[in-house]
Phi, psi and omega in degrees: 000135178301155177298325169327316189232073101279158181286124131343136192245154199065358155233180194098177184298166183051014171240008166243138172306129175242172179283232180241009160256003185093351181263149175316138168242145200244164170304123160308100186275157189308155176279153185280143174311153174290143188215151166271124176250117174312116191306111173299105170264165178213108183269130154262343171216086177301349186273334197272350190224067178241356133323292177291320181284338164290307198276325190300337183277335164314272191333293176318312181268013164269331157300334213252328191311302180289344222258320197272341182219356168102325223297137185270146157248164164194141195230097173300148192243001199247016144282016187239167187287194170303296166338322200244299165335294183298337148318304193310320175283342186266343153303341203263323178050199174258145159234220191277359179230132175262151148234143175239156182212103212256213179064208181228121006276164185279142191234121143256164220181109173238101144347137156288161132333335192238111176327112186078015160260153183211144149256111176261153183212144173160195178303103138093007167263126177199094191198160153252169181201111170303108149159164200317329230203070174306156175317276179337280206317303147315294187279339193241016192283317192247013196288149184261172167249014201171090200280144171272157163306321214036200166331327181293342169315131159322152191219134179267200170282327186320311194314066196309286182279260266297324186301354189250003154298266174339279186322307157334271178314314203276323143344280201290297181315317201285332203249002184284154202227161139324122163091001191275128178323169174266136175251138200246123167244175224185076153308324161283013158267313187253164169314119168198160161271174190280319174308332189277356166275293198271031166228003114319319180296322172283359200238338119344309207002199223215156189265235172219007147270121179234125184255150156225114175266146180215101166253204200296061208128187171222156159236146212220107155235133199237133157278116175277178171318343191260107217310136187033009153268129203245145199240105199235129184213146167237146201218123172294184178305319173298356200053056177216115195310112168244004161194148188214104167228163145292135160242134155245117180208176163284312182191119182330135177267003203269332187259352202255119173293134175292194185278326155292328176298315178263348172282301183306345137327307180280333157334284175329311187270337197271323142341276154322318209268298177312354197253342180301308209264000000 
């Protein structure tokens, strides 16, 4: 009989390896998104912790403020006791975006649970701050740490694309306006070498912000030396770089809570509160 007309080999029951129960093993699916789950609290003496519950009731109506008017709050934490502090942290909890803020003083910034609540920390920072964005990140986002090159970057033969990049970016930075769409360049689109990243990087050098936002996948964004250009790569459930781009903006809007985000926050936190009293 021709080889033709045999059953085909390698598929059907017993040609794929299982596990130690008989069952088929299959490719390992993405972890499921982040949801907000409300904090179960347990107050035994709410009059002893009515510090922390006025300001968390601040904190709720400075979201709907901001949500509505843009307007930044910012709420010192270091008059309050151990006690009242540990309500807070454990109302606030963690949510998906970290900030490093690098230079002096150096700022961590951890997201809440409530979208556009943020907890800052550093010398002599002890605070929460109501808005889309802390502050430190906006202002201190392009002082470099690693000053760029420019053009003057060393250059192998690899280097192909990065300089009409660079030329490109460097444009872009120089003609940005307050309010202007984000000009997007789409490093996974276009031709380039490994050499032409990293001699974007040097020619470029890097700021003093790094956001990791963690949804469905993470997203990495970095400020380089060069005013408002943004080094923006997003990564599947797999870690596996599936867009890598420059934004020249003021700030990525993929890092910023919108404005639904911070009225549902306040919702939200008001909630929380009620379960308290």
């Amino acid at each position: 009989m021709a080889n033709f007309h045999l059953p085909p080999v390698g598929f059907g029951p017993g040609s794929q390896p299982a596990d130690a129960d008989g069952a088929p093993q299959y490719l390992p699916m993405p972890q499921s998104m982040r949801v907000f789950v409300p904090p179960s609290l347990e107050v035994a003496d709410p009059g002893r912790l009515a510090p922390a519950l006025a300001l968390m009731r601040e904190v709720a109506a400075a979201c709907r403020t901001c949500a509505e008017t843009g307007a930044r709050a910012r709420f010192d934490l270091a008059p309050l006791d151990a006690e009242n502090r540990a309500l807070i942290a454990e109302t606030m909890g963690h949510g998906e975006v970290s900030i490093r803020v690098r230079g002096v003083p150096a700022v961590a910034a951890q997201e809440s649970v409530f979208a556009g609540v943020w907890v800052l920390s550093g010398h002599g920072i002890d605070r929460v701050e109501v808005a889309p964005i802390p502050a430190p990140a906006r202002e201190r986002a392009f002082a470099p740490v690693r000053a760029g090159k420019g053009a003057e970057a060393p250059r192998g033969p690899a280097v192909v694309n990065a300089p009409p990049l660079l030329a490109e970016l460097r444009d872009k930075s120089t003609t940005w306006a307050r309010g202007a769409p984000a000009h997007v360049v789409n490093l996974s689109l276009l031709p380039h070498t490994e050499d032409d990243l990293r001699w974007l990087d040097a020619a470029l050098g890097e700021g003093s912000v790094t956001i990791l936002s963690r949804g469905y996948g993470n997203c990495r964004i970095t400020a380089t030396a060069l005013p408002h250009v943004w080094r923006v790569q997003f990564f599947n459930s797999m870690d596996t770089l599936i867009l890598d781009t420059f934004e020249v903006t003021e700030m990525p809007e993929v890092a910023l809570a919108a404005p639904e985000d911070l009225s549902d926050s306040a919702d939200r936190l008001i909630r929380v509160l009620e379960t308290i009293r």
